[in-house]
GUNU-618658 format. One line per 4 residues: number of its first residue (from 1); for each residue z, y, x of C-alpha. Coordinates in steps of 0.5 Angstrom, whole numbers. Each point is the difference from the previous one (the first is absolute). Layout:
NUM = Z:Y:X; ...;
This chain:
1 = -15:6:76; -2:7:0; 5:6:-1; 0:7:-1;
5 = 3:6:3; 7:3:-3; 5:5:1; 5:-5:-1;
9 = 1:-7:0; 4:-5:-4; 4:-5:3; 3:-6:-5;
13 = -2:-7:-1; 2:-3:-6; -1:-8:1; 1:-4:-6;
17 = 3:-7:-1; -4:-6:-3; 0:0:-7; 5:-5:-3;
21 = -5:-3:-6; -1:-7:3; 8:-1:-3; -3:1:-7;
25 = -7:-1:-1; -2:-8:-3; -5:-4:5; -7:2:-2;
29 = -5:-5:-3; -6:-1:4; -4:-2:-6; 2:6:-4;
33 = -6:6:2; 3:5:5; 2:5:-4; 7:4:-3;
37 = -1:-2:-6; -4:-7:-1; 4:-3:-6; 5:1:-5;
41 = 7:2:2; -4:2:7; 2:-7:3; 2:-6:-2;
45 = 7:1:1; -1:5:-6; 4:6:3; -4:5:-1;
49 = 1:4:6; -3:3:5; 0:3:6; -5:5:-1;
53 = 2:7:-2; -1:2:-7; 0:6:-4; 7:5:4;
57 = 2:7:-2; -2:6:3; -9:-2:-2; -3:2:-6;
61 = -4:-6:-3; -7:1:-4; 1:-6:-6; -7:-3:-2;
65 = -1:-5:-6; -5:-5:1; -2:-3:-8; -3:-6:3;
69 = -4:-1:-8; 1:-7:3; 4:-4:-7; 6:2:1;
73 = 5:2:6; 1:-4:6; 7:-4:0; -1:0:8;
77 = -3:3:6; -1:-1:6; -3:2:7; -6:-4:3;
81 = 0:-1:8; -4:7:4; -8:-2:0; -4:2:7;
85 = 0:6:-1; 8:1:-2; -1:1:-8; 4:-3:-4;
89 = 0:-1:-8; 4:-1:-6; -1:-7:-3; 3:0:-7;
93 = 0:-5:-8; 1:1:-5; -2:-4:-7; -7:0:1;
97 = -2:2:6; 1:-1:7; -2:7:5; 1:4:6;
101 = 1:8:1; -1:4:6; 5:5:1; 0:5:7;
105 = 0:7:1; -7:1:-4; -1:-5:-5; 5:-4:-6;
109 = -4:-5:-4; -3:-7:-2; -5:-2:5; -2:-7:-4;
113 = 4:-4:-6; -2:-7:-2; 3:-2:-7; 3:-7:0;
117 = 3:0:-7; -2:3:-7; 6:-2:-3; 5:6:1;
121 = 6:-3:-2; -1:-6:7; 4:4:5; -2:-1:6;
125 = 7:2:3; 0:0:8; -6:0:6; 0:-1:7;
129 = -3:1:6; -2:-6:5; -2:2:8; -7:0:-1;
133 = 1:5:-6; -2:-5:-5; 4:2:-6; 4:-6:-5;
137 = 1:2:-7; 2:-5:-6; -2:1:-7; 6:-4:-4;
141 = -5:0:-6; -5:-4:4; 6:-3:4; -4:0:6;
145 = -1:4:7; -6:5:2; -1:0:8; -4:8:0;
149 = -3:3:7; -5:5:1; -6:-1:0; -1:2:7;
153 = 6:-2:3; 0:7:6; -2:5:-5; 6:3:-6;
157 = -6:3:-4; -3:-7:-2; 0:-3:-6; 6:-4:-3;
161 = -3:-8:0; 3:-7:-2; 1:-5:5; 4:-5:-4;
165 = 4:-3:-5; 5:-4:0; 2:-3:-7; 7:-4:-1;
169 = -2:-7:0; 3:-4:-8; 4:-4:5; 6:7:2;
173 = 1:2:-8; 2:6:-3; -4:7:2; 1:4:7;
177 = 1:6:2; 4:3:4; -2:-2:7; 2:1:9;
181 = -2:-2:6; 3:-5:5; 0:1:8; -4:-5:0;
185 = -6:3:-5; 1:-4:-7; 1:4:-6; 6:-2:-4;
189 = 1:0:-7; 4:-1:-5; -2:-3:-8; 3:2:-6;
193 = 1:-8:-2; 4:0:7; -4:-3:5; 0:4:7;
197 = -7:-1:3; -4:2:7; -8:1:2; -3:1:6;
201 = -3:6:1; -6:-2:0; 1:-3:-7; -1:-7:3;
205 = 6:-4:-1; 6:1:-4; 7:-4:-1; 6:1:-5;
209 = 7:-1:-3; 4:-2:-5; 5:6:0; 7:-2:-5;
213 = 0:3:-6; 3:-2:-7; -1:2:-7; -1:7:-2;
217 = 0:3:8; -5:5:1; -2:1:8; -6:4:0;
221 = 3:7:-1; 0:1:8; -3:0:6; 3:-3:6;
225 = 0:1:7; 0:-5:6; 2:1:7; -4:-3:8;
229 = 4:-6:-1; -4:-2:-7; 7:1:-4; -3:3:-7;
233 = 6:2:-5; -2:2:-7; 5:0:-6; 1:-3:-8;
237 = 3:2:-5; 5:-5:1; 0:-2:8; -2:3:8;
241 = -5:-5:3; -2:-1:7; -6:-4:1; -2:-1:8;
245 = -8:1:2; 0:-4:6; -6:-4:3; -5:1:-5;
249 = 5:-3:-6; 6:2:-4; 6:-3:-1; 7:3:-4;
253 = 6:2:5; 4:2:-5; 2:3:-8; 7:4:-3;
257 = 1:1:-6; 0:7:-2; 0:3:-6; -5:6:0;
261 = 0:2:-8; 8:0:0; 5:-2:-5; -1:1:-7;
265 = -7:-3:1; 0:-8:0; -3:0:-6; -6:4:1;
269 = -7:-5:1; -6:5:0; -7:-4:2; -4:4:6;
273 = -3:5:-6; 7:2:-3; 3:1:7; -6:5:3;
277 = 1:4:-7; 8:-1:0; -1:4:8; -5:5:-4;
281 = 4:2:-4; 7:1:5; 3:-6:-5; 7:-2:3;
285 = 0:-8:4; -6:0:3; 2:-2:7; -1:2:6;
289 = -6:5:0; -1:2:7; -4:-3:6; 6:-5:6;
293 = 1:5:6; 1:-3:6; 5:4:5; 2:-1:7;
297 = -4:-3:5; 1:-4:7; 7:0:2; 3:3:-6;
301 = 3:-2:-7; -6:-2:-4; 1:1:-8; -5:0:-6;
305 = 1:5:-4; -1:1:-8; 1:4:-7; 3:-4:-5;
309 = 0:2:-7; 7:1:-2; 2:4:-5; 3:6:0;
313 = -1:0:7; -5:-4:5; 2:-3:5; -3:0:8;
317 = 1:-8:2; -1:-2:6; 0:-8:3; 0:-2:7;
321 = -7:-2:2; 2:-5:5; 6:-4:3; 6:3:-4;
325 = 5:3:5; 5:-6:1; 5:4:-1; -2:3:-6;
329 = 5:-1:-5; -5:2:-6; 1:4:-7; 4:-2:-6;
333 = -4:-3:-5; -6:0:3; -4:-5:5; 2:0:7;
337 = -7:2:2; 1:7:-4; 1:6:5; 2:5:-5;
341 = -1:2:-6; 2:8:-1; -1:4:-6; -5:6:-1;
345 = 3:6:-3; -8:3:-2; -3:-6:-1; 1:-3:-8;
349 = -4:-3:-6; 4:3:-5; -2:6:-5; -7:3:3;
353 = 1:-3:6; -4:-7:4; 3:-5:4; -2:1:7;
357 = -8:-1:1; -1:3:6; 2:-4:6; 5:3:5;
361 = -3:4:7; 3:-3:6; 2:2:7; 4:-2:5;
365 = 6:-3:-4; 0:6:-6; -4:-1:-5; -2:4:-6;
369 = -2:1:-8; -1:3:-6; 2:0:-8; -7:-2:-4;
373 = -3:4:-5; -5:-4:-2; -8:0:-1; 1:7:-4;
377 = 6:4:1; 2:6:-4; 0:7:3; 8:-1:3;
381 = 1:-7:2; 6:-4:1; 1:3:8; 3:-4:6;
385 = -1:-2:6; 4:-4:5; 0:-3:7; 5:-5:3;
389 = 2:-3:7; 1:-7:2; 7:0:4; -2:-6:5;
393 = 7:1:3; 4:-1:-7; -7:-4:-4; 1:5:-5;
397 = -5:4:-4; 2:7:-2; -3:6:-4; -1:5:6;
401 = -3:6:-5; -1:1:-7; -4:6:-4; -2:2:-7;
405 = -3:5:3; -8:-4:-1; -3:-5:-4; -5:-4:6;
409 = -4:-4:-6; -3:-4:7; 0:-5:5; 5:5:5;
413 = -4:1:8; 4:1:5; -3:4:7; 4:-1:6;
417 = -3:6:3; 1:5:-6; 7:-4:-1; -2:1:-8;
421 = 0:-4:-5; -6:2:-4; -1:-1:-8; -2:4:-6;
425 = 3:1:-7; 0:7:-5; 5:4:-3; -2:5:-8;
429 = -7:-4:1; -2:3:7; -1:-6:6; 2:1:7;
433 = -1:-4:7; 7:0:3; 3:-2:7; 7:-2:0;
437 = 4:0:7; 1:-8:1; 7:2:3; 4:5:-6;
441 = -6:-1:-5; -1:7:-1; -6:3:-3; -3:3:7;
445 = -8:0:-2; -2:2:-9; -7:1:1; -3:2:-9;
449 = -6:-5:-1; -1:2:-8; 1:-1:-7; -5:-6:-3;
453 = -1:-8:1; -4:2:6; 6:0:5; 4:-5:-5;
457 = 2:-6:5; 2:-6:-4; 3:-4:6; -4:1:5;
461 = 1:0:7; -1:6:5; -5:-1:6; 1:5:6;
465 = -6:0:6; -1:2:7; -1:7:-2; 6:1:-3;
469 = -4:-1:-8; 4:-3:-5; -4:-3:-6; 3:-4:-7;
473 = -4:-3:-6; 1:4:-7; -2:-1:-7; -7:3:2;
477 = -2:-3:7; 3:4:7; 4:5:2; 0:2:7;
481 = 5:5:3; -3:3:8; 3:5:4; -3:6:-1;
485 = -2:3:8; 5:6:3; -6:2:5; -6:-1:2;
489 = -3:-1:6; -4:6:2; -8:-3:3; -2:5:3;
493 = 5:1:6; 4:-8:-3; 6:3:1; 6:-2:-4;
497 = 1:5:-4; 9:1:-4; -1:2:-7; 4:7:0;
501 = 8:-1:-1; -1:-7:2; 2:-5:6; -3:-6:-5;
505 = -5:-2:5; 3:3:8; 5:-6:-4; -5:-5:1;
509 = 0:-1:8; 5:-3:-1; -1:-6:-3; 6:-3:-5;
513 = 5:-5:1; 5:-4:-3; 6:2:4; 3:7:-3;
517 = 3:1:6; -7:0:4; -3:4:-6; 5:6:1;
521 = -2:-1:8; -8:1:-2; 2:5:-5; 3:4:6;
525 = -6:0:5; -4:3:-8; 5:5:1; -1:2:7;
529 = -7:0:-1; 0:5:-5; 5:5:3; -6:1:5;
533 = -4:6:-2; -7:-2:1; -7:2:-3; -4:-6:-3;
537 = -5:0:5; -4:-4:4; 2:2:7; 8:1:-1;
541 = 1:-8:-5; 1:-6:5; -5:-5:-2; 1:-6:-3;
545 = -1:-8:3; 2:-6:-5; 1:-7:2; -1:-5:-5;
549 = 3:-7:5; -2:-4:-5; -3:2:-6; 6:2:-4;
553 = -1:-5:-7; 4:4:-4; 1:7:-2; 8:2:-1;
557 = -1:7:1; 0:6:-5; -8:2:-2; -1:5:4;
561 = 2:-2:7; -4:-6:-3; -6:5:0; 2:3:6;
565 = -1:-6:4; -6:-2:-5; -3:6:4; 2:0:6;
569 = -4:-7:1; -7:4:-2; 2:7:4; 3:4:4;
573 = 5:4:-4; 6:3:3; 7:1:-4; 4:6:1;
577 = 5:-1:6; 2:4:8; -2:-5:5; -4:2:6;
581 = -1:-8:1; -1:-2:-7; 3:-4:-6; 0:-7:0;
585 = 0:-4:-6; 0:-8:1; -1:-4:-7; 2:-8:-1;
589 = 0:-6:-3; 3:1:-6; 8:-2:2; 0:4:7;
593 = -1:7:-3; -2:5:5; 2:4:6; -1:7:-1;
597 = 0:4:8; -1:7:2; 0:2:7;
């Protein structure tokens, strides 16, 4: 490593601890692309969490709408795996048309669509990115399954082809739609006559089963996760189901009673028609609308979570996912397998408000959602949001925080690097991007999109890259949010340069960590830093060296020391700091955070 020469020399070493992300990250698909958001709900636990840093206070934020023209907006997006050159693209579907967006510094646009449907009114609901960047999207209309590529695999840029077709044979009855993927790389779906299904990804073979449903009960209203073990939940109006994937075949573990439209509603027997347009409408005894969330990993308490639509108030239910604690004693009234059931103090079907659509936001044991306002919400629509702790101690579920300080008419996203929960809502008509702090639930980000259906989220999620960008579908395509630069980098001597009154980026030698107390130890060595008076000149900055053992996979950093590092791989550029033998940033793996040492 080379060094400089100074009239003083700062002498602190900062060691951070290993990141402890491993106790709440669900086990990674192999068959799902490599990406930080390949499918809905962002794994097929369905947590919607991640432990990239999203949009954090203190930046400002440029936001672009993308109208992608393409028959609507896009229920779900999602993030393919990065091609040779490093690129990766947004991959979205909406009613007609499958289509994919380049999103980078310079650039937001459509690349290639492919329409799939003429029908507006055949919602394409959910897509999912396979390892080799395939791309899986049902068309519930047609009841059957597309298999999309590039037509040349190493280049983003090329058009969109159709691979296959997977179309539901007559012997599994009733329309699919909403589908996963098991660890093993089958495609499991559910038909609204109430038969689960599975097909080889390749399209090649198929099995089914017959799920229990009696009369008048509706289960194709969610979608369903699954964990490593084959376990797949999915919930009716009148039961939570467990099916086992195992060895190529299903097989039914268990069933319970649970009444998800809630009392007063016995009498309601709605076709699959009348249901939908009961959800549409924000009807009361619709039952649970909000996809199973799987919480807990190895070695913890493992539950599944749902939102049932009671009146007037929601519950948050919970069901033990495995072996029922002998010494579990269970909850009067309900069956033995149920963990939980707590009411939501923002979440109701009465008066202008819905039943809970969006699914709950897990991590670790909390878990979080939102009060619903429907497709198209007035200018103030009913606030709320809140998030409860799973108690593994005491086996309760209790309400940690509540506000009425915003309504997120979304899927919650939760970053574990930011430690903000993200959602988007408008108060007198004018929409916003919020980040609640997951610990108090105070406002800690308002960023203002603007006024029309161009920012309106009607129950989408929220996606968060590399580079710290968030985008989420509105009415009229894409809204992306990017951090906007505080500095640049100057070419001609490629030194680092500080944006004046700003420590922004000497904070970015240190990179972050997960443990507050190593944060205020690397925020001390930014301070020492910049009380030495230095002039930004080549021959009194101490250069930098990098060490990436291995390639980190991952970035948890914010986006300017994302940038920095980005640069620092292509030049040799210098941050400001005292050091007659240099400063030395080390990167690695995405749970072992750096080791930042001056000398």
């Amino acid at each position: 490593m080379s060094s400089s020469t100074a009239s003083h020399a700062l002498a602190t070493t900062v060691l951070l601890e290993e990141s402890t992300f491993e106790d709440f990250l669900p086990p990674q698909n192999p068959f799902l692309a490599d990406s930080p958001w390949p499918i809905f709900h962002q794994s097929t636990y369905a947590q919607a969490s991640t432990i990239l840093r999203g949009p954090e206070p203190g930046y400002s934020y440029e936001v672009d709408v993308l109208q992608t023209n393409a028959g609507g907006p896009s229920p779900w997006l999602v993030l393919s795996e990065s091609y040779p050159d490093g690129t990766r693209v947004i991959w979205g579907a909406t009613s007609t048309h499958v289509f994919k967006v380049l999103a980078d510094e310079d650039s937001f646009e459509v690349i290639d669509s492919f329409r799939i449907d003429s029908n507006r009114f055949s919602v394409h609901w959910n897509l999912m990115v396979l390892e080799d960047n395939t791309v899986i999207v049902a068309d519930r209309g047609k009841n059957q399954y597309y298999k999309f590529a590039d037509a040349d695999p190493t280049d983003w840029s090329s058009e969109i082809v159709l691979e296959d077709i997977f179309e539901v044979p007559e012997s599994i009855p009733g329309n699919a739609g909403h589908f996963s993927l098991s660890y093993d790389g089958w495609i499991i779906f559910v038909t609204d006559a109430g038969y689960i299904g599975a097909v080889k990804n390749d399209f090649s073979e198929y099995r089914s089963l017959k799920l229990p449903q009696a009369e008048g009960e509706t289960n194709f209203h969610n979608t369903y996760a699954l964990d490593e073990t084959g376990a797949i939940f999915t919930a009716s109006t009148d039961r939570m189901i467990r099916v086992d994937w195992r060895d190529t075949e299903f097989s039914l573990a268990w069933d319970i009673p649970y009444d998800f439209r809630g009392p007063g509603c016995e009498n309601i027997n709605r076709n699959p028609v009348q249901e939908f347009l009961a959800v549409a409408r924000g009807d009361t005894c619709t039952g649970s609308g909000t996809t199973p969330t799987l919480m807990g990993i190895e070695g913890q308490d493992k539950l599944v979570l749902v939102v049932d639509g009671h009146a007037p108030n929601n519950n948050m239910v919970a069901f033990w996912r495995d072996e029922i604690p002998d010494d579990w004693e269970g909850l009067p009234g309900y069956d033995r397998r149920v963990a939980a059931v707590t009411p939501l103090p923002y979440s109701t079907p009465e008066g202008e408000g819905f039943t809970a659509e969006n699914s709950p936001t897990a991590w670790g044991y909390d878990v979080a959602v939102a009060q619903y306002n429907g497709f198209d919400p007035g200018p103030n629509p009913l606030p709320g949001v809140q998030k409860l702790t799973w108690d593994p101690n005491f086996r309760t579920l209790d309400v940690t925080w509540a506000t009425d300080e915003v309504n997120f008419n979304n899927v919650l996203t939760y970053s574990a690097g930011t430690n903000l929960v993200y959602g988007t809502g408008q108060k007198d008509g004018i929409f916003y991007f919020w980040g609640l702090d997951w610990n108090t639930g105070d406002i800690a980000l308002e960023v203002l999109l603007g006024e029309g259906d161009d920012y309106l989220n009607q129950g989408n999620q929220v996606i968060i890259d590399e580079q710290g960008n968030a985008y989420f579908s509105s009415v009229t395509g894409i809204v992306r949010l990017q951090p906007e630069s505080l500095s640049t980098l100057d070419e001609s001597t490629e030194s680092w340069l500080v944006a004046e009154g700003s420590d922004m980026l000497i904070n970015s030698s240190v990179l972050s960590t997960s443990s507050s107390e190593n944060a205020v130890a690397a925020d001390l060595t930014v301070d020492a830093v910049l009380e030495t008076e230095l002039l930004q000149t080549e021959e009194v900055m101490p250069s930098v060296s990098y060490v990436f053992e291995p390639e980190p996979m991952a970035n948890t950093f914010n986006h300017n020391q994302a940038e920095m590092v980005q640069l620092l791989g292509s030049s040799e550029a210098f941050i400001i700091g005292d050091g007659s033998s240099g400063f030395t940033v080390e990167a690695g793996y995405q749970d072992t955070l750096c080791s930042c040492q001056g000398g």
